[in-house]
ROVOFI-576252 format. One record per residue: residue in one letter; x, y, z of N, C-alpha, C, O, CB in turn. Coordinates in steps of 0.05 Angstrom, whole numbers, plus 5000, padded with zeros to 4 digits. Glycine has a CB too. Example, Ala and Ser with C-alpha at 12.3 -4.5 7.8 and 13.67 -1.06 7.14 Angstrom:
BEGIN
  residuo   nc1   nc2   nc3  cac1  cac2  cac3   cc1   cc2   cc3   oc1   oc2   oc3  cbc1  cbc2  cbc3
        A  5264  4886  5156  5246  4910  5156  5264  4934  5156  5285  4934  5169  5226  4911  5181
        S  5257  4955  5142  5273  4979  5143  5258  5001  5157  5268  5023  5161  5282  4988  5114
//
This chain:
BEGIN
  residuo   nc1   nc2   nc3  cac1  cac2  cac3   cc1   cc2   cc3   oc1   oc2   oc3  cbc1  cbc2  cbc3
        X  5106  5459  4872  5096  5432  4873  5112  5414  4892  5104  5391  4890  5095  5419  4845
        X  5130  5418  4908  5131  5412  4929  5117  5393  4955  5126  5380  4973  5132  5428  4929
        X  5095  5398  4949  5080  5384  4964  5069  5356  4956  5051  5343  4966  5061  5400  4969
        X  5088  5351  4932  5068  5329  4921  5086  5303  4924  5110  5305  4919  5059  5334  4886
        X  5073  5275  4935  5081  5258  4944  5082  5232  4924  5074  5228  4901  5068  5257  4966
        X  5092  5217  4940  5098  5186  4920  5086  5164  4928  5093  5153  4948  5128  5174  4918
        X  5061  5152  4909  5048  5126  4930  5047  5111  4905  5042  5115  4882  5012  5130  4951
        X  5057  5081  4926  5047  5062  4909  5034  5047  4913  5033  5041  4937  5057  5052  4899
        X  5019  5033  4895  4997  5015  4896  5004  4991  4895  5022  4989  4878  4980  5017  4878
        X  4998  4964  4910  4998  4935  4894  4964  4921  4897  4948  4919  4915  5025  4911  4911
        X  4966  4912  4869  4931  4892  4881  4940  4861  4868  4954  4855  4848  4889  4909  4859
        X  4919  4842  4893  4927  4821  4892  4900  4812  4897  4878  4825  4901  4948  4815  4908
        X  4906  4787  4895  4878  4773  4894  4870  4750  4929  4849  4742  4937  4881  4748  4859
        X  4900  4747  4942  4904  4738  4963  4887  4737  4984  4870  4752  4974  4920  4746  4969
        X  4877  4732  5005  4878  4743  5027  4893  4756  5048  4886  4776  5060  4872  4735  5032
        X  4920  4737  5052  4936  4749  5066  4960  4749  5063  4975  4731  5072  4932  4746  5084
        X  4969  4779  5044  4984  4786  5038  5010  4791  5051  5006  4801  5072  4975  4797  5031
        X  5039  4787  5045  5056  4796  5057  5075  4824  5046  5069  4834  5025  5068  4774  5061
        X  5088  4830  5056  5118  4840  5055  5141  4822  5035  5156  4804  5044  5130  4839  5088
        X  5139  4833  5005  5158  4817  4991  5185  4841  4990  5182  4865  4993  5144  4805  4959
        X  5206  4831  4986  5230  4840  4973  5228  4861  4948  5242  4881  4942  5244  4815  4964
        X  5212  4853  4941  5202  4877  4914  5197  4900  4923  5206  4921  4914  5176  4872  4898
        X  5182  4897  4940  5160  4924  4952  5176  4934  4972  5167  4955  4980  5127  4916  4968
        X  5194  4929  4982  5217  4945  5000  5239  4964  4979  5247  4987  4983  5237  4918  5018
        X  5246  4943  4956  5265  4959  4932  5252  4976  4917  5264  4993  4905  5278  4941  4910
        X  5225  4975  4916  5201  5002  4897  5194  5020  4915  5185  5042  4907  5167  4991  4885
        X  5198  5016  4949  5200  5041  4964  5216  5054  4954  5210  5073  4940  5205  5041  4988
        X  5248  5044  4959  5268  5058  4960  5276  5067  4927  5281  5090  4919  5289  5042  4976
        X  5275  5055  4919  5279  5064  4884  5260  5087  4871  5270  5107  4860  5271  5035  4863
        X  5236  5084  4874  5212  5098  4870  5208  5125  4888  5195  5144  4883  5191  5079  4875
        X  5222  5120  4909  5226  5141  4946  5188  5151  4942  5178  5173  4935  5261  5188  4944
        X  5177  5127  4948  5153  5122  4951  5153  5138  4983  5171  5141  4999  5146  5089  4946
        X  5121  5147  4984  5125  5155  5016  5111  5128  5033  5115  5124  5057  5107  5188  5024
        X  5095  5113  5016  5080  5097  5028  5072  5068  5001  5076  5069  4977  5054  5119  5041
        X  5062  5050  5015  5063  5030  4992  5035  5010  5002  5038  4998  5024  5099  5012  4991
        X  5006  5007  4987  4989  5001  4991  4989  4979  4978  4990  4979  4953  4976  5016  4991
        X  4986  4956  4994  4973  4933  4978  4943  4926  4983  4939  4920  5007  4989  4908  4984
        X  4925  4924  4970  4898  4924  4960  4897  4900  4956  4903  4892  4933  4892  4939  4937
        X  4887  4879  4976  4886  4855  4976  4848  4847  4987  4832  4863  4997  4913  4846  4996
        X  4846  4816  4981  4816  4806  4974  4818  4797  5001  4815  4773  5001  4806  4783  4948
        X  4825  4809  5029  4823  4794  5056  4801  4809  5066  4787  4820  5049  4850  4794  5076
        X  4795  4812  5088  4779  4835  5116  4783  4850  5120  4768  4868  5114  4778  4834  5140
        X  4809  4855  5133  4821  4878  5141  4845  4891  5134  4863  4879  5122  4822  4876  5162
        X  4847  4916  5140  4870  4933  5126  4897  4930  5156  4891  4939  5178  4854  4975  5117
        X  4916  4921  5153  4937  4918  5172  4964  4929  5163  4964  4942  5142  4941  4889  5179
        X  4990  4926  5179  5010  4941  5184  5028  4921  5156  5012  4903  5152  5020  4941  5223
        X  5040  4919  5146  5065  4888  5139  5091  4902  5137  5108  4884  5140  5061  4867  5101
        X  5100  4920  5134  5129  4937  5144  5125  4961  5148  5103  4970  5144  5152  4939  5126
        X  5148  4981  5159  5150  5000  5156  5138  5017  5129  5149  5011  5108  5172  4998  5161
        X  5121  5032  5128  5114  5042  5106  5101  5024  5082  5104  5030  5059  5135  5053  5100
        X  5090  5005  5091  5076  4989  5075  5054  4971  5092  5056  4959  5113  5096  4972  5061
        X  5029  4976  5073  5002  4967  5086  4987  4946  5077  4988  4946  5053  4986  4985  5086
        X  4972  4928  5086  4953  4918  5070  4924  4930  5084  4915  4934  5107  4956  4884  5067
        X  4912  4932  5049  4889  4945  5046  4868  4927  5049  4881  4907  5053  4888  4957  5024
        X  4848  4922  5049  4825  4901  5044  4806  4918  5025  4792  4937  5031  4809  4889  5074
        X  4809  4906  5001  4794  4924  4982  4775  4926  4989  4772  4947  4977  4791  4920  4957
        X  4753  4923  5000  4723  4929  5010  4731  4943  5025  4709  4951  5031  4702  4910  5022
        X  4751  4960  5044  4751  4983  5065  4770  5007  5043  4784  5026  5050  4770  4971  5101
        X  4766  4999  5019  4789  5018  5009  4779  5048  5013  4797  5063  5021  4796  5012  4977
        X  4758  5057  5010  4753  5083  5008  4751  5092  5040  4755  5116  5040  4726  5086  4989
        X  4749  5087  5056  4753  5079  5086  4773  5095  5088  4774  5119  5096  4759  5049  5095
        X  4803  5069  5076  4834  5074  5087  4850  5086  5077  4872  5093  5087  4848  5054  5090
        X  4841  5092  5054  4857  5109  5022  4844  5141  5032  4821  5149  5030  4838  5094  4978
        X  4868  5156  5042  4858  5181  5042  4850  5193  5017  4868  5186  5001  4874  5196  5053
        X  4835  5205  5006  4831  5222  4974  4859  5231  4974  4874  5240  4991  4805  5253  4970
        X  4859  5224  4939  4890  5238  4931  4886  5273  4929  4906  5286  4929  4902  5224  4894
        X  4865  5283  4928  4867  5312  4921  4874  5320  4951  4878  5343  4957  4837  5328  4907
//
């Protein structure tokens, strides 16, 4: 099982979401590979290294399937 990875989720109700201090320490604590925030904006964009915002209406779009 090796192959199996670490993602986390955040959902918000925002539009435009940032990069908090939290979500940098739940990378590294968690050794998340990636960190999705699922936010009520348009579009899905970059906000750090290894952390995204999602636009929940493109989620199935930008969310590769977990299987």
């Amino acid at each position: 099982m090796s192959d199996l990875i670490q993602l986390g989720f955040e959902f918000t109700r925002t539009t435009a979401p940032s990069a908090t201090r939290s979500m940098h320490v739940a990378l590294v604590d968690l050794k998340l590979e990636r960190l999705d925030v699922l936010h009520a904006g348009e579009n899905t964009f970059p906000l750090a290294p290894k952390i995204r915002a999602v636009a929940a209406r493109r989620m199935l779009q930008d969310i590769r399937p977990l299987r």
